[in-house]
Chimera marker file (.cmm) of the C-alpha trace (Angstrom):
<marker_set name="trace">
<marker id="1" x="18.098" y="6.107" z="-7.541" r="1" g="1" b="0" radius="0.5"/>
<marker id="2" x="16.169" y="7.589" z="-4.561" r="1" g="1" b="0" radius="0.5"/>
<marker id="3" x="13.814" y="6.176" z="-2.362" r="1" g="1" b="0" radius="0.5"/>
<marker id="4" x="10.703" y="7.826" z="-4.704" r="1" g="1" b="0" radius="0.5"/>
<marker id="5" x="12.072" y="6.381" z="-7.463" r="1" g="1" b="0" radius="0.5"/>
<marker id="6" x="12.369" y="2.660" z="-5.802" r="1" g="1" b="0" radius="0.5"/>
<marker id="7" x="9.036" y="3.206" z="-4.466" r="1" g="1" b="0" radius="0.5"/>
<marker id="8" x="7.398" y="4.067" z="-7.947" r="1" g="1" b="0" radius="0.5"/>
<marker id="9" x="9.474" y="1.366" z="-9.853" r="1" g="1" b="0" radius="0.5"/>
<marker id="10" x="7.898" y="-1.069" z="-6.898" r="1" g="1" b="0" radius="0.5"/>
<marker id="11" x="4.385" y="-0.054" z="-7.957" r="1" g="1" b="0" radius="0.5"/>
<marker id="12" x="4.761" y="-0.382" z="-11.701" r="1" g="1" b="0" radius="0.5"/>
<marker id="13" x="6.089" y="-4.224" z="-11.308" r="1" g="1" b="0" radius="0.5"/>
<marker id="14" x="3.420" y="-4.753" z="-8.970" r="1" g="1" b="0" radius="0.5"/>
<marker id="15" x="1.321" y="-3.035" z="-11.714" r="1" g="1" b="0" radius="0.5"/>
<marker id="16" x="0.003" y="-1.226" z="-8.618" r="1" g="1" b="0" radius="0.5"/>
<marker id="17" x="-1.784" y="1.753" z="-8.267" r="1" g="1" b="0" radius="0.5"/>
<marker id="18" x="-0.883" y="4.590" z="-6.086" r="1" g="1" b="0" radius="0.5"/>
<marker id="19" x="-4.726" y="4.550" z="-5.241" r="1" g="1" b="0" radius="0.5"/>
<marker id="20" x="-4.733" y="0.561" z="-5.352" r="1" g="1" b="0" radius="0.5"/>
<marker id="21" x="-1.822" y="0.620" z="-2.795" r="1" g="1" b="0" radius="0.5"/>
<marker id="22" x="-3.814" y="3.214" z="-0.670" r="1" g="1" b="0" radius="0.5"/>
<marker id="23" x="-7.295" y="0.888" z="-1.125" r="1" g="1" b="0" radius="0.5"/>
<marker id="24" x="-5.116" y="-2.434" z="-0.180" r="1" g="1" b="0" radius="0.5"/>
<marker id="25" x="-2.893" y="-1.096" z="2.766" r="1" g="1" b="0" radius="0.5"/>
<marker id="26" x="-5.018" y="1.603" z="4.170" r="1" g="1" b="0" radius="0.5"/>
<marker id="27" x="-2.280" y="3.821" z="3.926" r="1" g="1" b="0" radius="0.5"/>
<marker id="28" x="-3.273" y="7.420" z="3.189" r="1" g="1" b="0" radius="0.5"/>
<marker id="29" x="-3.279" y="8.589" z="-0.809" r="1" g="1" b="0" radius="0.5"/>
<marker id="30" x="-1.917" y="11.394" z="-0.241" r="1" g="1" b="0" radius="0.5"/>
<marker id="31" x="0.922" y="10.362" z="2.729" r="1" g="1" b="0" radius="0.5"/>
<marker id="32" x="1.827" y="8.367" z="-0.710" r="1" g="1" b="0" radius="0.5"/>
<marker id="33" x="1.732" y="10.619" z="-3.236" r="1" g="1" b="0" radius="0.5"/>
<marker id="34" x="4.036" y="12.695" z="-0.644" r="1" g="1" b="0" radius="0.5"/>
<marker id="35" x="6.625" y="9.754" z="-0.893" r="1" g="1" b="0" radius="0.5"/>
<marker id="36" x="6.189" y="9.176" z="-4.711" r="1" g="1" b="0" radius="0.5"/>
<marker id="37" x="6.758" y="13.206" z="-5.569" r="1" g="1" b="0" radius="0.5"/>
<marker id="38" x="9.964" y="12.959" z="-3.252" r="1" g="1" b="0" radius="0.5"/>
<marker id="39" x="8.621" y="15.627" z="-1.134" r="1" g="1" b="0" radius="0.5"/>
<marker id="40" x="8.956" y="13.020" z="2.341" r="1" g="1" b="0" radius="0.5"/>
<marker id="41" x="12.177" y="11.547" z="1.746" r="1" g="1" b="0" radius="0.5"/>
<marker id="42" x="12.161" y="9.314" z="4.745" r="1" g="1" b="0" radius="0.5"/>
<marker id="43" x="8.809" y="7.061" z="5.165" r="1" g="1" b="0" radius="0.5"/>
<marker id="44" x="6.903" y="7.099" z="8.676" r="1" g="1" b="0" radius="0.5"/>
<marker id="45" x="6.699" y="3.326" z="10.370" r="1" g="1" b="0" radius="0.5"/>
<marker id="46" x="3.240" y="2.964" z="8.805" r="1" g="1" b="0" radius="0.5"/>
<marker id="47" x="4.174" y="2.719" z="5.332" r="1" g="1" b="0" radius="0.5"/>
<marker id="48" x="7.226" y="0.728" z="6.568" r="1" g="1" b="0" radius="0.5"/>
<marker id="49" x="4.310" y="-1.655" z="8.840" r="1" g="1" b="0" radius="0.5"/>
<marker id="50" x="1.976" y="-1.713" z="5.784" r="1" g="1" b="0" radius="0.5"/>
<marker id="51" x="4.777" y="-3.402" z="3.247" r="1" g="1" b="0" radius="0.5"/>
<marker id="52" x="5.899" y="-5.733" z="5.348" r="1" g="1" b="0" radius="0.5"/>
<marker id="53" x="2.072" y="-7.056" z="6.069" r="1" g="1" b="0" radius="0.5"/>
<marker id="54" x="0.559" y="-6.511" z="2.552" r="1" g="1" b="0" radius="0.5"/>
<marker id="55" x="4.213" y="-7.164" z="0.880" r="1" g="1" b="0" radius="0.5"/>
<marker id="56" x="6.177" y="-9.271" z="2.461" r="1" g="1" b="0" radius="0.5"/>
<marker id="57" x="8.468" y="-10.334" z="-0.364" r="1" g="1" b="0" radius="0.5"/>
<marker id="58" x="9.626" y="-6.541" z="-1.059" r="1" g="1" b="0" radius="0.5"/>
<marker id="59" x="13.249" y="-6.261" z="0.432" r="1" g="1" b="0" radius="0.5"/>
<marker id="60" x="12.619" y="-2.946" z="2.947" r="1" g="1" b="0" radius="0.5"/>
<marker id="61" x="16.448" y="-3.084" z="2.742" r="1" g="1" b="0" radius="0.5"/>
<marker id="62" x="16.505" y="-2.244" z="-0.911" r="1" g="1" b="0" radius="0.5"/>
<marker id="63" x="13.553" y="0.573" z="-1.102" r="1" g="1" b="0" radius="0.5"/>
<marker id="64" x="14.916" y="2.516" z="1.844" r="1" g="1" b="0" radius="0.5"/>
<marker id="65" x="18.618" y="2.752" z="1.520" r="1" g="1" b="0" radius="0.5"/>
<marker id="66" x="19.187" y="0.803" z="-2.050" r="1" g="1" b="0" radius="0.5"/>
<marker id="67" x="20.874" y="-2.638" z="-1.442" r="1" g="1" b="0" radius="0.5"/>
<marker id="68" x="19.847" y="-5.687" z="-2.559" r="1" g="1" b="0" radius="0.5"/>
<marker id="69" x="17.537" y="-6.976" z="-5.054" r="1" g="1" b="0" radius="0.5"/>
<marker id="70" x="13.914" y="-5.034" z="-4.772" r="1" g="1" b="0" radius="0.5"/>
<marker id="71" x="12.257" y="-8.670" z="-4.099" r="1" g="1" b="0" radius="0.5"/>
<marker id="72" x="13.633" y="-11.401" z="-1.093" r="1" g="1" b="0" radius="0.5"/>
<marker id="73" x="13.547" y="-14.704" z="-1.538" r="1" g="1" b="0" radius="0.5"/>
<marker id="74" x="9.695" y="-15.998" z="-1.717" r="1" g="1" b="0" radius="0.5"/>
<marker id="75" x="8.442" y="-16.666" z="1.886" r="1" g="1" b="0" radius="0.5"/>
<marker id="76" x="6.392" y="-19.978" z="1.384" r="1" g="1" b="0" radius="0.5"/>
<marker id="77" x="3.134" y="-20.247" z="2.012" r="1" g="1" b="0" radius="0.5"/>
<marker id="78" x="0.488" y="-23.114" z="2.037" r="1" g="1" b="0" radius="0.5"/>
<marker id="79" x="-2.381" y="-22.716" z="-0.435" r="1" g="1" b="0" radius="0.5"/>
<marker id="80" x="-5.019" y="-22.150" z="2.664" r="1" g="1" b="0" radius="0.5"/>
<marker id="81" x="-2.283" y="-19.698" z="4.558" r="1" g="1" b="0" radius="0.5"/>
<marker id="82" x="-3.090" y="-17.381" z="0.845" r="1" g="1" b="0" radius="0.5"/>
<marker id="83" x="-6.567" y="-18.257" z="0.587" r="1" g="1" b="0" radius="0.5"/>
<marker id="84" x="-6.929" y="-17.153" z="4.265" r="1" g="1" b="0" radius="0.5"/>
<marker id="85" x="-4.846" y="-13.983" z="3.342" r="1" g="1" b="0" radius="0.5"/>
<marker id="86" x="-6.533" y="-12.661" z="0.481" r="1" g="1" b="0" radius="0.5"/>
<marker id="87" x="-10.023" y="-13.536" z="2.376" r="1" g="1" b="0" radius="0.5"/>
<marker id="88" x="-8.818" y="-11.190" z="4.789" r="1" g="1" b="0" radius="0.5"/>
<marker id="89" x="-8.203" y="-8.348" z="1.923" r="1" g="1" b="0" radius="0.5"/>
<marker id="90" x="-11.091" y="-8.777" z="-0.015" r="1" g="1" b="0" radius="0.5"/>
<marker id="91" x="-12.871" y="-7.976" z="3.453" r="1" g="1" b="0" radius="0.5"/>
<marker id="92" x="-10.838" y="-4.804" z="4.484" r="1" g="1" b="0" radius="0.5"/>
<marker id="93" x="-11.305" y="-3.778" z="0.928" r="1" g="1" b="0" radius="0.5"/>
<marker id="94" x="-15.186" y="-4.151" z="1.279" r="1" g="1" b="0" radius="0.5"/>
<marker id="95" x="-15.043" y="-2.387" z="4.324" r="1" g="1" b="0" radius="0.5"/>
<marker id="96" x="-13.060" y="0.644" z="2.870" r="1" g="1" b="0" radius="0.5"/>
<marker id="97" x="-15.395" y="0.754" z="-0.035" r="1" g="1" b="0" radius="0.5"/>
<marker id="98" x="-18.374" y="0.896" z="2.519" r="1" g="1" b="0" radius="0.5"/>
<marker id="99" x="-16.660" y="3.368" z="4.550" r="1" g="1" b="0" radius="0.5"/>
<marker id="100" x="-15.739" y="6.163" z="1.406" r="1" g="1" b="0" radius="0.5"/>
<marker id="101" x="-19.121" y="5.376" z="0.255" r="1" g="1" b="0" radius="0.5"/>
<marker id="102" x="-20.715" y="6.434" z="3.607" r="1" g="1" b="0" radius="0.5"/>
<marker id="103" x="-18.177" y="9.274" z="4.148" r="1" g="1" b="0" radius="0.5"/>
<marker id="104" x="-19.509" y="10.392" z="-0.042" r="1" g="1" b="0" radius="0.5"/>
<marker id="105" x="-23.144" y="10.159" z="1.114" r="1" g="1" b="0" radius="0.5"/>
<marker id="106" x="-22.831" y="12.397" z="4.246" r="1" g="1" b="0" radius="0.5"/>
<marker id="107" x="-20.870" y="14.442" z="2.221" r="1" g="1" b="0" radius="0.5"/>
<marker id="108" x="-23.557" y="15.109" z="-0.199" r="1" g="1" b="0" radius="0.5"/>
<marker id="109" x="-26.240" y="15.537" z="2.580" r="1" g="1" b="0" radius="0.5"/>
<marker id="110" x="-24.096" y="18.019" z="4.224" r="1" g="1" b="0" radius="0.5"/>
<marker id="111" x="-24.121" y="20.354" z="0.926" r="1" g="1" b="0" radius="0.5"/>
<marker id="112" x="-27.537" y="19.727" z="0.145" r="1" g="1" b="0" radius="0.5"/>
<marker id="113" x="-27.955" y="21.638" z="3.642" r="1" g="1" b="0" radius="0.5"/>
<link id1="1" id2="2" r="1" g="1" b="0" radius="0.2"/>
<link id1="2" id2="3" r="1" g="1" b="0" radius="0.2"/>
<link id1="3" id2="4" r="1" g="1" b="0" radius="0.2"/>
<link id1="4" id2="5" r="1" g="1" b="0" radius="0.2"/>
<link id1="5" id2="6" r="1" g="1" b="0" radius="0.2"/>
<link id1="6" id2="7" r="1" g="1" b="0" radius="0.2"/>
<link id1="7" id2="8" r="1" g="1" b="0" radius="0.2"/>
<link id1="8" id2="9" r="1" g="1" b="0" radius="0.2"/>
<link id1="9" id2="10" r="1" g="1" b="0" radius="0.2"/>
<link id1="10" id2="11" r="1" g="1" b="0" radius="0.2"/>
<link id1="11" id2="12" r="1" g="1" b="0" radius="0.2"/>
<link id1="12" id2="13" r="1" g="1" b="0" radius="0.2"/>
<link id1="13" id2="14" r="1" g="1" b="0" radius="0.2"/>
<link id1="14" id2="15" r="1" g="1" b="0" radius="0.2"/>
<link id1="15" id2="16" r="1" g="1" b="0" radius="0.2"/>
<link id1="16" id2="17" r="1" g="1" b="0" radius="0.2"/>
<link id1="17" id2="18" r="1" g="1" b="0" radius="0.2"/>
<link id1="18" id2="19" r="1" g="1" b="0" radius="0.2"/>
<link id1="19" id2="20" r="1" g="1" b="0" radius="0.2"/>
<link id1="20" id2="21" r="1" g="1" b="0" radius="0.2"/>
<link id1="21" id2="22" r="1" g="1" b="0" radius="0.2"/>
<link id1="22" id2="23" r="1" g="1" b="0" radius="0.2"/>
<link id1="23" id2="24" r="1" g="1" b="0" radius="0.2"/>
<link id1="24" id2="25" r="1" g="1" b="0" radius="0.2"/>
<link id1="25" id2="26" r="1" g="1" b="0" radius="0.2"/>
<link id1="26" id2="27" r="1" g="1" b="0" radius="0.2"/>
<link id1="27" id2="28" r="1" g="1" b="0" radius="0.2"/>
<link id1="28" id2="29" r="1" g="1" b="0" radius="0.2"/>
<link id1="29" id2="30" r="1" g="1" b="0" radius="0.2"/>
<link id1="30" id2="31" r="1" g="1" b="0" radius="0.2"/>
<link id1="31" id2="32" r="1" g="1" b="0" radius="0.2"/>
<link id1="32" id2="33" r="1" g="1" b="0" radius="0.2"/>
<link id1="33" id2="34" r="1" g="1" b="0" radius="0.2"/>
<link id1="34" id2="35" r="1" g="1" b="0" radius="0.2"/>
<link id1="35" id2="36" r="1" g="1" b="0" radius="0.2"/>
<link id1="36" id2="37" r="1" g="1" b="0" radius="0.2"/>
<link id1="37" id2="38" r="1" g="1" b="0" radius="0.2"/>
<link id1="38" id2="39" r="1" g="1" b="0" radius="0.2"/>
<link id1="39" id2="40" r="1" g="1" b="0" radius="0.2"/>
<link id1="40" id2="41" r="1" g="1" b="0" radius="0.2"/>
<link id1="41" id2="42" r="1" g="1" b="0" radius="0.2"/>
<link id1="42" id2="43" r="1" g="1" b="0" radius="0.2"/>
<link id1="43" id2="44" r="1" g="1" b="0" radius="0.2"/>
<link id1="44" id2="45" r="1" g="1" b="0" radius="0.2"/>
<link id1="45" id2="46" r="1" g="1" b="0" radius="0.2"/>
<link id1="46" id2="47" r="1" g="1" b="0" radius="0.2"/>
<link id1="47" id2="48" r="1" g="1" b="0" radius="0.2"/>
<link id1="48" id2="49" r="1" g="1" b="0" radius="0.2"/>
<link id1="49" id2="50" r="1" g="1" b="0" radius="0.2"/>
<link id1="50" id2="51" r="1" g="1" b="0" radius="0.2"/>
<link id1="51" id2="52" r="1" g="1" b="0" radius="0.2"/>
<link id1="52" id2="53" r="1" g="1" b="0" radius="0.2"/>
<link id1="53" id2="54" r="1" g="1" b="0" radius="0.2"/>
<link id1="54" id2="55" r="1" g="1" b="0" radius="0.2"/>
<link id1="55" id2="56" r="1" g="1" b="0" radius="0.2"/>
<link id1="56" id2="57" r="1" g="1" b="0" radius="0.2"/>
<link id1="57" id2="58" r="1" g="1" b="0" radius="0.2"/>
<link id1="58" id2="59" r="1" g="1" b="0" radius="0.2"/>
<link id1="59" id2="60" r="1" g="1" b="0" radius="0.2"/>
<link id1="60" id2="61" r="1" g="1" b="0" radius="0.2"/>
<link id1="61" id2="62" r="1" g="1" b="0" radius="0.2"/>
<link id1="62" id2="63" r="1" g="1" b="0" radius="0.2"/>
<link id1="63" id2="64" r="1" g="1" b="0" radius="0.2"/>
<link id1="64" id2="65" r="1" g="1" b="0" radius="0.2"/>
<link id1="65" id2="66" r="1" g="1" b="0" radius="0.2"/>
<link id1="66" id2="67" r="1" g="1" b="0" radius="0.2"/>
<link id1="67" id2="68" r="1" g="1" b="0" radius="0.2"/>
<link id1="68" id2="69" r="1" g="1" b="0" radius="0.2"/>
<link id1="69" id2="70" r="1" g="1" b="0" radius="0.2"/>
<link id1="70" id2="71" r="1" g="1" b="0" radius="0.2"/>
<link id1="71" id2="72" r="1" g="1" b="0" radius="0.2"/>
<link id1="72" id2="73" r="1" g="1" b="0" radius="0.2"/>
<link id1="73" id2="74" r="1" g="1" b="0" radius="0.2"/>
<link id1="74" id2="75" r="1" g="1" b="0" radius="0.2"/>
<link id1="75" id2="76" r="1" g="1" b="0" radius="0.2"/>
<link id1="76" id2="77" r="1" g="1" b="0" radius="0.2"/>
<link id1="77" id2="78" r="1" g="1" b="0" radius="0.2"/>
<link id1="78" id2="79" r="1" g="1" b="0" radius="0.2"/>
<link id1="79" id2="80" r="1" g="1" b="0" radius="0.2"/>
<link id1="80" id2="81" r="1" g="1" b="0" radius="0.2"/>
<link id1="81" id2="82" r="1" g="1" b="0" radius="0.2"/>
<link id1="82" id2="83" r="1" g="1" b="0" radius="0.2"/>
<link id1="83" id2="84" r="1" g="1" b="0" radius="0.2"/>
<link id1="84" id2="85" r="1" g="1" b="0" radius="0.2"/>
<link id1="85" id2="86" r="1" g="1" b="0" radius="0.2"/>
<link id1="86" id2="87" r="1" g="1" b="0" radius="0.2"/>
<link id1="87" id2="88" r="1" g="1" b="0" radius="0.2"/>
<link id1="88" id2="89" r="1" g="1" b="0" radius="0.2"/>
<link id1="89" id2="90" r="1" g="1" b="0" radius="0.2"/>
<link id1="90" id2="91" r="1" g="1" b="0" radius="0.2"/>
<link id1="91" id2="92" r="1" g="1" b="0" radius="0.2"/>
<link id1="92" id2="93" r="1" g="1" b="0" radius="0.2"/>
<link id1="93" id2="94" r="1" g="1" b="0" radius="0.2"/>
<link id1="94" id2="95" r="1" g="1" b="0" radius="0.2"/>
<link id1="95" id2="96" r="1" g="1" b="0" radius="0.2"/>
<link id1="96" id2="97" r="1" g="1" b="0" radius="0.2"/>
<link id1="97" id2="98" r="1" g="1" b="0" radius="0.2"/>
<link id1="98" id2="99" r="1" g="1" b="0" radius="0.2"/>
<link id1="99" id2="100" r="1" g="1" b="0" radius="0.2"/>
<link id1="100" id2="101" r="1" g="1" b="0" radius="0.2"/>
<link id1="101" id2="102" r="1" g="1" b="0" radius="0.2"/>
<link id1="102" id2="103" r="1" g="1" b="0" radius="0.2"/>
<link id1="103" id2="104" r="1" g="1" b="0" radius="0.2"/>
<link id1="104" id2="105" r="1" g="1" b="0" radius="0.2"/>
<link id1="105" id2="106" r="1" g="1" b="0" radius="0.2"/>
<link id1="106" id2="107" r="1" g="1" b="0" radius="0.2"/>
<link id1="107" id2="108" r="1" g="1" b="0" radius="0.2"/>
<link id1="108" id2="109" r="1" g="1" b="0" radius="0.2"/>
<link id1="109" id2="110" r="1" g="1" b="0" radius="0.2"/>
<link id1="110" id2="111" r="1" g="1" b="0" radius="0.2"/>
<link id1="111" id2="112" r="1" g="1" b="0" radius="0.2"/>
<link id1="112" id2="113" r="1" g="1" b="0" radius="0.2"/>
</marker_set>
């Protein structure tokens, strides 16, 4: 299996969206859908940074060369220590949904021109 393939198979156990994962890391749809088609077969540092913050239980070890089990053992976490973390998504979400929905506005003004 190649690294597209792990990559994809990640996503569908994570029932995961390629445009979810974009929304929830920041990392660009279509850097992704690069990665997904096989077209990049070797992922820049960002993807690489934005799985180990937003996913730290994936095994990096298994999606990039193949070895290992596709999840490490569970890193514990207090309750607050996830309450705090998802806080923190829910508010980079909010501000990615404000930002496309400013960018879509603009967008629209500029054609009306």
């Amino acid at each position: 299996m190649i690294i597209s393939e792990r990559f994809e198979q990640f996503l569908g156990i994570k029932r995961i969206s390629q445009r979810d994962f974009s929304e929830i890391t920041g990392f660009p749809a279509y850097s992704l859908s690069k990665i997904i088609t096989g077209r990049t077969q070797i992922p820049k540092i960002d993807l690489i940074i934005a799985l180990m913050q937003y996913f730290p239980e994936l095994n990096l070890r298994w999606l990039l060369i193949g070895e290992g089990e596709m999840f490490q053992a569970p890193i514990e976490e207090t309750n607050s220590e996830l309450v705090i973390r998802n806080e923190k998504l829910q508010v980079e979400i909010s501000k990615l949904r404000n930002d496309l929905i400013l960018a879509k506005d603009k967008i629209i003004e500029l054609l009306e021109k």
